[in-house]
N, C-alpha and C positions, 0 to 999 in steps of 0.2 A: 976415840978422841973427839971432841968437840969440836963443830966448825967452827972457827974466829971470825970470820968475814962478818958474819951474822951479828955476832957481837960487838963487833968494833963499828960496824954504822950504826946499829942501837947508843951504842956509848958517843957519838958522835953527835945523834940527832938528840937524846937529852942533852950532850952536855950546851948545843945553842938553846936551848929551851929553858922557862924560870921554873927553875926545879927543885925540888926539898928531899933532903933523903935520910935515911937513919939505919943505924945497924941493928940488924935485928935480936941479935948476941948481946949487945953492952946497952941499951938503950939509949944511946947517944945517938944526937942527929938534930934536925928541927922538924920533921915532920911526923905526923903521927902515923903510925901502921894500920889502921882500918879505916874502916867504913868511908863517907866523904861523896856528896855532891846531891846526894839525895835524900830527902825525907824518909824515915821504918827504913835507911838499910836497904833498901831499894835499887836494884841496878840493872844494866843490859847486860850480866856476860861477863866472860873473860876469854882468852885466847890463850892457852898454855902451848908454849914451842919449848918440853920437855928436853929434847934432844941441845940445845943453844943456852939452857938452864936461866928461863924468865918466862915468867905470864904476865899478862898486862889486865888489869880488873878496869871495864870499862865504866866508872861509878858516876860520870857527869850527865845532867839529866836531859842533855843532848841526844845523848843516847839511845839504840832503841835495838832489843833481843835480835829481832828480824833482820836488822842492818848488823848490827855485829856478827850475829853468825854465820852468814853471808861472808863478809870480808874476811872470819877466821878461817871460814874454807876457802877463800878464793884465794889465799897466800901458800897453800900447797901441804902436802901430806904431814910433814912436821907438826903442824898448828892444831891444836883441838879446840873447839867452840866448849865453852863449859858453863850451863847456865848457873854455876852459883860462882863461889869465888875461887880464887885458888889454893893449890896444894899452900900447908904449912910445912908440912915435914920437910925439912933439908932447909928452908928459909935463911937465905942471911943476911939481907936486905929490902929493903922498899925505898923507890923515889916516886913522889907524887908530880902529875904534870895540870897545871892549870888548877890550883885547889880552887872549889869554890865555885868553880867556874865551870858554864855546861857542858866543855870537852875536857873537864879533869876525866884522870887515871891514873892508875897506879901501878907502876912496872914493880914488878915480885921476882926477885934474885935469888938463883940457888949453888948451893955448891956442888 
């Protein structure tokens, strides 16, 4: 079973944040499902916490490999640092935070 704590302050701290999301399933939503913040696609990282069912793709060009993987491991054994992007498979959402902007990201929702 899945922990909820985890989840319900994720759902929490995007829902204060200006945030875009779409269903991965229907293509409805307003935000688009890839890439974003950087030039070629380009990014620091992502942080997969398999276990809580979300990765967060750090795409804002704020960003930087060495600080993200750092902070994925420093959040504890759950978190894996993954230098490309995240899983698709099982995908059933994306909300983007800050598009555009140099701390955008993309939380990646699974079932």
């Amino acid at each position: 079973m899945k922990s909820t704590a985890g989840i319900h302050s994720l759902i929490a701290l995007v829902a204060t944040l200006a945030v875009a999301c779409s269903d991965e399933g229907s293509g409805t939503g307003t935000a688009p499902v890839g890439g974003g913040g950087r030039s070629g696609g380009e990014f620091a990282g992502s942080c997969d916490n398999a276990p809580a069912g979300f990765c967060n793709e750090f795409t804002g060009s704020g960003y930087t490999a060495a600080k993200t993987q750092s902070d994925c491991e420093a959040l504890g054994a759950n978190i894996q640092y993954l230098p490309g992007r995240c899983p698709t498979d099982g995908r059933v959402g994306t909300c983007v935070v800050y598009a555009g902007k140099a701390s955008e990201s993309y939380y990646r929702y699974y079932a």
